[in-house]
KESETI-182658 format. One record per residue: x, y, z of N, C-alpha, C in turn. Coordinates in steps of 0.02 Angstrom, whole numbers, padded with zeros to 5 digits, always signed. Layout:
XYZXYZXYZ ...
// end
This chain:
+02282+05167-01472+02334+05219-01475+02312+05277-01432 +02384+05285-01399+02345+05368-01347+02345+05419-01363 +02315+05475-01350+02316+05533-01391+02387+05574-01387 +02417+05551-01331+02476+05571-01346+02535+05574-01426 +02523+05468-01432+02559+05475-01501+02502+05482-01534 +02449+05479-01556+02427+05521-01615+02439+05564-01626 +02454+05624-01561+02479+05693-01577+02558+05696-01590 +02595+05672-01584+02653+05670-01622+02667+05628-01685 +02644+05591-01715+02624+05580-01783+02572+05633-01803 +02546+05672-01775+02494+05734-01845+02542+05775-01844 +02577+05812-01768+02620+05836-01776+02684+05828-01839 +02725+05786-01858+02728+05774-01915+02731+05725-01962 +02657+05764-01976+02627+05720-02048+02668+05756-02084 +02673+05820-02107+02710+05832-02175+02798+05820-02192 +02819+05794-02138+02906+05763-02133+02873+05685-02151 +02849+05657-02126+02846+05550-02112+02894+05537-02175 +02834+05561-02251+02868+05533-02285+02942+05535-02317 +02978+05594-02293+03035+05612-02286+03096+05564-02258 +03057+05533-02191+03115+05498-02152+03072+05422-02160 +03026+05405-02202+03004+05338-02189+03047+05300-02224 +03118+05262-02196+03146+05234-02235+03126+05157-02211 +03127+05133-02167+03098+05050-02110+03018+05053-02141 +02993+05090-02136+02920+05099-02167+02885+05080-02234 +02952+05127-02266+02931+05108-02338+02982+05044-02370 +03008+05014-02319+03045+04936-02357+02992+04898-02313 +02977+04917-02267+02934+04854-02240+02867+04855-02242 +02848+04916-02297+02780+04916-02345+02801+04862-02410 +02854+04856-02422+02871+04831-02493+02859+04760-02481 +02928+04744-02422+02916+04673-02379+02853+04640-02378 +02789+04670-02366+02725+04667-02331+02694+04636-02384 +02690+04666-02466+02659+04660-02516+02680+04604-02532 +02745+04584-02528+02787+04520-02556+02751+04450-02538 +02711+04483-02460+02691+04411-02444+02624+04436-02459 +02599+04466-02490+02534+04473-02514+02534+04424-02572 +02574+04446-02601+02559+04420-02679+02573+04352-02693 +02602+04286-02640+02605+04232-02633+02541+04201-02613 +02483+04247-02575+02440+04220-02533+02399+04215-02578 +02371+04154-02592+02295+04157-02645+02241+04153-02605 +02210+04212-02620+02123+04229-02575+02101+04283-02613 +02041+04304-02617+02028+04367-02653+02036+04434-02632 +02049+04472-02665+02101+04550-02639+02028+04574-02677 +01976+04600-02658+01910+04633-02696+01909+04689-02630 +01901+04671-02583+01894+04718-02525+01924+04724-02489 +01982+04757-02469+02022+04776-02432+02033+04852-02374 +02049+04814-02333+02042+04883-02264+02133+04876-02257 +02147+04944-02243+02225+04942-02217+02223+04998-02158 +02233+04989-02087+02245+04999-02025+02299+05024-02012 +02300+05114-02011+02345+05122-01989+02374+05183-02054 +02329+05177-02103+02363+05200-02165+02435+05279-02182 +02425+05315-02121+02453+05385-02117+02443+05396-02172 +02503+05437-02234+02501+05481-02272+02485+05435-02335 +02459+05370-02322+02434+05336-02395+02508+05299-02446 +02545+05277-02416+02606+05246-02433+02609+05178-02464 +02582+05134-02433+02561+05073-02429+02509+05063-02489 +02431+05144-02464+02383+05121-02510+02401+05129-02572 +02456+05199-02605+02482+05194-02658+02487+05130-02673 +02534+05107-02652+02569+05034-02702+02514+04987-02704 +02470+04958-02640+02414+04917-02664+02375+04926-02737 +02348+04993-02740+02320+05017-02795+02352+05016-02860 +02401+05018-02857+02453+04997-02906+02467+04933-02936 +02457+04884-02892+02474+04833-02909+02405+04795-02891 +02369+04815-02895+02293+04791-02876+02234+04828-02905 +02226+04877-02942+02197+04930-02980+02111+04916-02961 +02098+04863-02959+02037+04856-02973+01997+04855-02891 +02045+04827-02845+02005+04832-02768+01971+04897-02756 +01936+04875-02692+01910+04926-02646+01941+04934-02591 +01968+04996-02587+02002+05003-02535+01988+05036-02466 +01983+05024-02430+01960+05075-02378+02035+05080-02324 +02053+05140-02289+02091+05160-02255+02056+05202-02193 +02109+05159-02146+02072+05186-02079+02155+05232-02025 +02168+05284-02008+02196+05327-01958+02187+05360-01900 +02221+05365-01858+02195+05421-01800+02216+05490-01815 +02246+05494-01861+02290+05540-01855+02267+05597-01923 +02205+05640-01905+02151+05671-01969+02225+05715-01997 +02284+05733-01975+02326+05773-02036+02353+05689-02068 +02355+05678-02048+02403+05600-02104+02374+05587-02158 +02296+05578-02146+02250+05563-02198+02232+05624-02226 +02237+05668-02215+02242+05741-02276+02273+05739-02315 +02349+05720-02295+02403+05706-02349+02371+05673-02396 +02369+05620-02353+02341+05553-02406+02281+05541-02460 +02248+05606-02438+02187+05623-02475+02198+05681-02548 +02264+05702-02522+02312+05756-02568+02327+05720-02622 +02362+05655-02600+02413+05623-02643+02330+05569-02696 +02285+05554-02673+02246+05539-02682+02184+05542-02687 +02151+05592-02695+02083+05630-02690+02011+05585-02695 +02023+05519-02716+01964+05478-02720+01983+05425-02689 +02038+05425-02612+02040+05374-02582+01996+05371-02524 +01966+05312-02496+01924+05325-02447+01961+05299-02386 +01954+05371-02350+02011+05391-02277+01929+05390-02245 +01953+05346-02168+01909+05345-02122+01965+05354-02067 +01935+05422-02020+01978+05440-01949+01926+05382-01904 +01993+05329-01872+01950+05294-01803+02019+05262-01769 +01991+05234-01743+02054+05208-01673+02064+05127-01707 +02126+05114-01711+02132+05035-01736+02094+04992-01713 +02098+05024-01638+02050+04960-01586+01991+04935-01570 +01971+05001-01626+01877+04994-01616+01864+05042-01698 +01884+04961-01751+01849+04997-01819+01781+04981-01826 +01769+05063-01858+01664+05059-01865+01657+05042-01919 +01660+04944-01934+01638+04913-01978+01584+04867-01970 +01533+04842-02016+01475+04781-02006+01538+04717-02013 +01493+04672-01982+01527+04595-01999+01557+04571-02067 +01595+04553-02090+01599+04501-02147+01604+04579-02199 +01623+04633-02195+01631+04668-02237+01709+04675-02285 +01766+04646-02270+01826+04658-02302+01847+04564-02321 +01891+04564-02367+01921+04503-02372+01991+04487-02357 +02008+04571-02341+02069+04573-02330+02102+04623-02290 +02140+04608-02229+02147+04665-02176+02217+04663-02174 +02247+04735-02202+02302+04752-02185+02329+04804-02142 +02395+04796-02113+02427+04844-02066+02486+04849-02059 +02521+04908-02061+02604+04910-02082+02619+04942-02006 +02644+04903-01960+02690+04964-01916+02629+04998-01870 +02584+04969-01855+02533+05005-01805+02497+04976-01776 +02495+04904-01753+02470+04889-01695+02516+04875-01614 +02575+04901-01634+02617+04889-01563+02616+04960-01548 +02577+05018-01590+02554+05091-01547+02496+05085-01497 +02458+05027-01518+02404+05024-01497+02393+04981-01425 +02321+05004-01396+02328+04943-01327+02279+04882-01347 +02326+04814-01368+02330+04789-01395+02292+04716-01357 +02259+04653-01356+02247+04626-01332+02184+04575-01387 +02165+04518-01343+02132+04460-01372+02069+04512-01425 +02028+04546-01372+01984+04585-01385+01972+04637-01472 +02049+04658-01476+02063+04685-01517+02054+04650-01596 +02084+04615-01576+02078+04539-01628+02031+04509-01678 +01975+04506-01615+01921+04469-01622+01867+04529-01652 +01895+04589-01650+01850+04629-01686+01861+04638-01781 +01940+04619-01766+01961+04617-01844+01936+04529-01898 +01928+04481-01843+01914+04434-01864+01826+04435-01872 +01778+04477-01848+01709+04462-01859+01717+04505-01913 +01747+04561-01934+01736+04609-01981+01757+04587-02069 +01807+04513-02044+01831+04491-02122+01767+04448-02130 +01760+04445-02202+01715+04380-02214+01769+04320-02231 +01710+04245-02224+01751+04196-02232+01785+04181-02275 +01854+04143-02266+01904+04138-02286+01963+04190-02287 +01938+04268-02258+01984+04323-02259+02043+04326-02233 +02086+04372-02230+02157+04350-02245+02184+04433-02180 +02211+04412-02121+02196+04475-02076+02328+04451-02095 +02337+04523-02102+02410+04508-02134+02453+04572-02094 +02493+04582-02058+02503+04634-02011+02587+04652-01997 +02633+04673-01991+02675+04711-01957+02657+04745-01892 +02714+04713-01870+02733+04783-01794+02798+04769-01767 +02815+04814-01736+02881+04813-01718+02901+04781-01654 +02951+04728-01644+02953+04680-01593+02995+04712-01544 +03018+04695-01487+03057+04708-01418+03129+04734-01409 +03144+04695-01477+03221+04745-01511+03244+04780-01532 +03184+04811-01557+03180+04882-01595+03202+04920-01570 +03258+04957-01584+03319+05004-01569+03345+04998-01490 +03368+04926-01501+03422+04912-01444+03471+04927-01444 +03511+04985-01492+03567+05001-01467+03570+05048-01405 +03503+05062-01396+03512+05118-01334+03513+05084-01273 +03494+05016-01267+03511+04994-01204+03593+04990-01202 +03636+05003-01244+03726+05000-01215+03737+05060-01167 +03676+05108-01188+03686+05180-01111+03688+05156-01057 +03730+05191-01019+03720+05179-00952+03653+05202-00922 +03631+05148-00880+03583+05136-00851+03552+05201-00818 +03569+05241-00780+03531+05299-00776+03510+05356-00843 +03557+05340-00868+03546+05376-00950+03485+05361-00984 +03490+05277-00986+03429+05218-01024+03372+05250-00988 +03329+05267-00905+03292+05261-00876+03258+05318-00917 +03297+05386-00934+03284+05437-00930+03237+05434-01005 +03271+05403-01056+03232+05403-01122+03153+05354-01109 +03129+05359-01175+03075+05342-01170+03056+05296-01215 +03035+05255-01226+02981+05196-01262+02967+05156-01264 +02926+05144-01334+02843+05111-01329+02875+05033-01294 +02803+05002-01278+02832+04946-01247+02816+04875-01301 +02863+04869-01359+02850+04829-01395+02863+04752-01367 +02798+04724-01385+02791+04668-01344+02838+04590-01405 +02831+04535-01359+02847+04485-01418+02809+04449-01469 +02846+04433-01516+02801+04401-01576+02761+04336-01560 +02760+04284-01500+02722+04251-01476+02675+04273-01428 +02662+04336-01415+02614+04351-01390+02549+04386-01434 +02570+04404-01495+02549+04405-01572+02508+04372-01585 +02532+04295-01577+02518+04216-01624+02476+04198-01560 +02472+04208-01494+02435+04204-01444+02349+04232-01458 +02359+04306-01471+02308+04347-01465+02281+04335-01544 +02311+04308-01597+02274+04282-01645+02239+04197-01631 +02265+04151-01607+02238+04091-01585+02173+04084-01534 +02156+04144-01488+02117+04178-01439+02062+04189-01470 +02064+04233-01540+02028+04263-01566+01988+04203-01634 +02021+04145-01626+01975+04087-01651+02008+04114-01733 +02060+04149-01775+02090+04131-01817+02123+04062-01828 +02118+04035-01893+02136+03994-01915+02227+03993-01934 +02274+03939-01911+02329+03950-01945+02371+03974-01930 +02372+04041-01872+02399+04094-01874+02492+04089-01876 +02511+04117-01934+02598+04114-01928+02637+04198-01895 +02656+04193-01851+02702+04245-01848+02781+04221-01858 +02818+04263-01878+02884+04255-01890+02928+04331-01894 +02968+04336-01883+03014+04408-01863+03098+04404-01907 +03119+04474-01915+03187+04501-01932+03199+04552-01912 +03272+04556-01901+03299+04645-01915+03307+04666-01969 +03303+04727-01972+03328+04776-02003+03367+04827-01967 +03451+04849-02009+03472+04903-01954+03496+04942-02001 +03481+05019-01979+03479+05081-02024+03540+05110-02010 +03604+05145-02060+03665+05153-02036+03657+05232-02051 +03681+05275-02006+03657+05353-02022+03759+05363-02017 +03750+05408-02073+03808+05447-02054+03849+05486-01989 +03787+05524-01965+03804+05580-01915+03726+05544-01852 +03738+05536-01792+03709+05538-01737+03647+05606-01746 +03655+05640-01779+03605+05707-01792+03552+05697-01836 +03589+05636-01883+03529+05634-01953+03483+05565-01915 +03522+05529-01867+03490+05442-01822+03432+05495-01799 +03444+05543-01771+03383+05574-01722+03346+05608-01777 +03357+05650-01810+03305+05673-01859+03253+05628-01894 +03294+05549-01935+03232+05511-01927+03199+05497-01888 +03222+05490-01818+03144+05463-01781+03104+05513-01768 +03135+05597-01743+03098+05629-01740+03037+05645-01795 +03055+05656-01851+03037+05677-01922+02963+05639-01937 +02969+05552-01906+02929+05499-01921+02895+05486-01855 +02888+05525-01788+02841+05526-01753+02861+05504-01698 +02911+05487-01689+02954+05437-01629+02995+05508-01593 +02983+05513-01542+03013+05541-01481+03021+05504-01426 +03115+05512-01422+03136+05447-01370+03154+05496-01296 +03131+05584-01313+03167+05587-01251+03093+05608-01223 +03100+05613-01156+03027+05622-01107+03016+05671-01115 +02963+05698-01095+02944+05784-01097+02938+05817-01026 +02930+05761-00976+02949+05771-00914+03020+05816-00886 +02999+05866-00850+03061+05908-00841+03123+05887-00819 +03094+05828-00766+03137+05802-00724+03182+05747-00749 +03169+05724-00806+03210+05688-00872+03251+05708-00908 +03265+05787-00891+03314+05831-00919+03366+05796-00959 +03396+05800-01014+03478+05757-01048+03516+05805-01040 +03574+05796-01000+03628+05842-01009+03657+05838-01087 +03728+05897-01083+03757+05888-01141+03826+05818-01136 +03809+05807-01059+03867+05731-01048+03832+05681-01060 +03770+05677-01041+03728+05630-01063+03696+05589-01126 +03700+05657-01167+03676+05671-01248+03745+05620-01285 +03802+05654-01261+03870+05623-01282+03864+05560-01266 +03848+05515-01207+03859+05456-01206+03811+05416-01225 +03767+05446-01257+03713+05422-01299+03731+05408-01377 +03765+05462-01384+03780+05464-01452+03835+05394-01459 +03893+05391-01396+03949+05351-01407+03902+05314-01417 +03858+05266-01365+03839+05211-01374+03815+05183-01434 +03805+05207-01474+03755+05220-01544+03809+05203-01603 +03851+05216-01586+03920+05219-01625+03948+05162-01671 +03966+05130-01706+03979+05058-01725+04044+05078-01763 +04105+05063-01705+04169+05070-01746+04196+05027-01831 +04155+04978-01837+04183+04931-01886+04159+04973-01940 +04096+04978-01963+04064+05032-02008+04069+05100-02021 +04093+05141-01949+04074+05212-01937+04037+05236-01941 +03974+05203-01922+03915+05233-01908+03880+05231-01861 +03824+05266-01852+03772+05274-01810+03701+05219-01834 +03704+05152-01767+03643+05111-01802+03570+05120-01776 +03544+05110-01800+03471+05091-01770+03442+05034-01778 +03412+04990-01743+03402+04918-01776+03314+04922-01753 +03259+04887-01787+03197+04890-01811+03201+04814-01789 +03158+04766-01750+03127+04724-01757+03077+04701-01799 +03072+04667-01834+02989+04671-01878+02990+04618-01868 +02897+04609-01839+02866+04544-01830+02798+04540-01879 +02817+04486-01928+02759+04474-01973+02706+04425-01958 +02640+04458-01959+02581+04401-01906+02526+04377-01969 +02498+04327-01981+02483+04323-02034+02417+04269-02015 +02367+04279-02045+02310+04220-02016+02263+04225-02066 +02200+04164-02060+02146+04180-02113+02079+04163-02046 +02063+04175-02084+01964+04168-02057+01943+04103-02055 +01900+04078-02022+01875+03984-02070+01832+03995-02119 +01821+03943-02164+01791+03938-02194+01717+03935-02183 +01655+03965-02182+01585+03937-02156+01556+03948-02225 +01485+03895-02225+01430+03894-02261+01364+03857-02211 +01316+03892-02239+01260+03874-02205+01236+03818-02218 +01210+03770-02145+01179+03710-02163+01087+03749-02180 +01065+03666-02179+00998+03679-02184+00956+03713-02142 +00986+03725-02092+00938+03784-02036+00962+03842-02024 +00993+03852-02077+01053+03921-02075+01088+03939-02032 +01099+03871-01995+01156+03886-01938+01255+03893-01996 +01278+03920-01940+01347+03913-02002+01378+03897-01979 +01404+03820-02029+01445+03781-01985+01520+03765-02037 +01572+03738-02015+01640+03737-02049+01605+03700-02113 +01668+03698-02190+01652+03678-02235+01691+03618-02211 +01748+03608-02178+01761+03535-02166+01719+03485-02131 +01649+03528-02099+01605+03467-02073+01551+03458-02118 +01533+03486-02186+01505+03483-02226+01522+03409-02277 +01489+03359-02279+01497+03308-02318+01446+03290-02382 +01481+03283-02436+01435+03255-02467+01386+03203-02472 +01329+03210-02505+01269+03156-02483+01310+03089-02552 
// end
């Protein structure tokens, strides 16, 4: 993640949870496929945590784990330390967590690795850090994520700005790379219906997302602003949409145990005498 968006997520940390509405259903979403997965939930890391949303409900419905939470963003995890005073908030970069090997059993992430610069490398740091059999379980937002703004006209479209959410097989790529076992990705929409074109922009602003440039020369007129808004428009409903891609990536660790020379080798090449 660049310091750019880290600085507009600290910027506002104290709105997120205000406008996290995609966030906090696809924290709910997230758990759903937690609680089907049988592996042990004793140690758990969640990537990405901001204002502690997610770690609420784990703890809730998991009372007894260890949790550790990792952010870039040191106001997010203040909150989160507010709402929670004995949670353990670690400030680091998704892409380089300062963990030993084989320390978690379980790695979660809601909505924050398509901030990040993302690659095989990345991966393979989350896969030495689970121990075996661990369970690495993730969100991020896919390529469609708020395509109604491509109906602008094309000089309009150039002028806004964002992230470059990649596809969900390039996901299931950079987990297979990284020598995970299994790996499933699979994707949906979600689309958010706002009353007024004023309240569509206040959530994203509110939740850290700024679509217009800061570049001068990106200027939006007030004709421009308007045909932004039309486009946005959805006569059947009367509303203003936003649509969310979510791509769910999901993998485990292999299994190892040590042979007789303490090399560590799969339990499927392990045979009984």
């Amino acid at each position: 993640m660049n310091k750019e968006t880290s600085n507009s997520f600290s910027k506002r940390a104290s709105s997120y949870d205000s406008q996290s509405y995609v966030q906090n259903d696809v924290n709910k979403r997230l758990l759903d496929r937690l609680k089907i997965i049988k592996h042990d939930k004793k140690n758990i890391l969640e990537v990405g945590s901001g204002t502690g949303c997610l770690s609420q409900n784990l703890k809730l419905k998991y009372p007894k784990i260890n949790l550790t939470s990792i952010d870039l963003s040191h106001e997010m995890l203040l909150i989160h330390k507010r709402k929670n005073p004995h949670a353990q908030c670690v400030t680091a970069h998704a892409e380089n967590p300062p963990f030993k090997d084989e320390t978690f059993d379980t790695i979660l992430s809601s909505l924050t690795f398509h901030w990040c610069d993302i690659d095989d490398s990345v991966f393979q740091k989350y896969y030495n850090i689970l121990k075996p059999s661990g369970l690495l379980l993730f969100t991020v937002a896919g390529p469609d994520t708020f395509k109604e703004f491509r109906k602008c006209p094309k000089e309009i479209y150039k002028k806004l700005r964002f992230n470059n959410f990649i596809d969900m097989h390039h996901y299931g790529d950079y987990l297979l790379n990284s020598n995970f076992k299994d790996p499933v990705v699979d994707n949906e929409q979600i689309t958010l219906e706002f009353s007024t074109f004023e309240k569509l922009l206040k959530s994203l602003r509110l939740t850290g997302t700024n679509i217009i440039s800061s570049n001068q020369n990106q200027f939006i007129s007030k004709s421009e602003y308007k045909a932004i808004k039309t486009s946005l428009y959805n006569n059947a409903t009367n509303t203003y949409e936003l649509t969310y891609e979510i791509i769910y990536g999901y993998a485990l660790k292999h299994s190892k145990t040590p042979d007789k020379t303490g090399k560590l080798v799969e339990i499927k090449e392990v045979k009984k005498d």
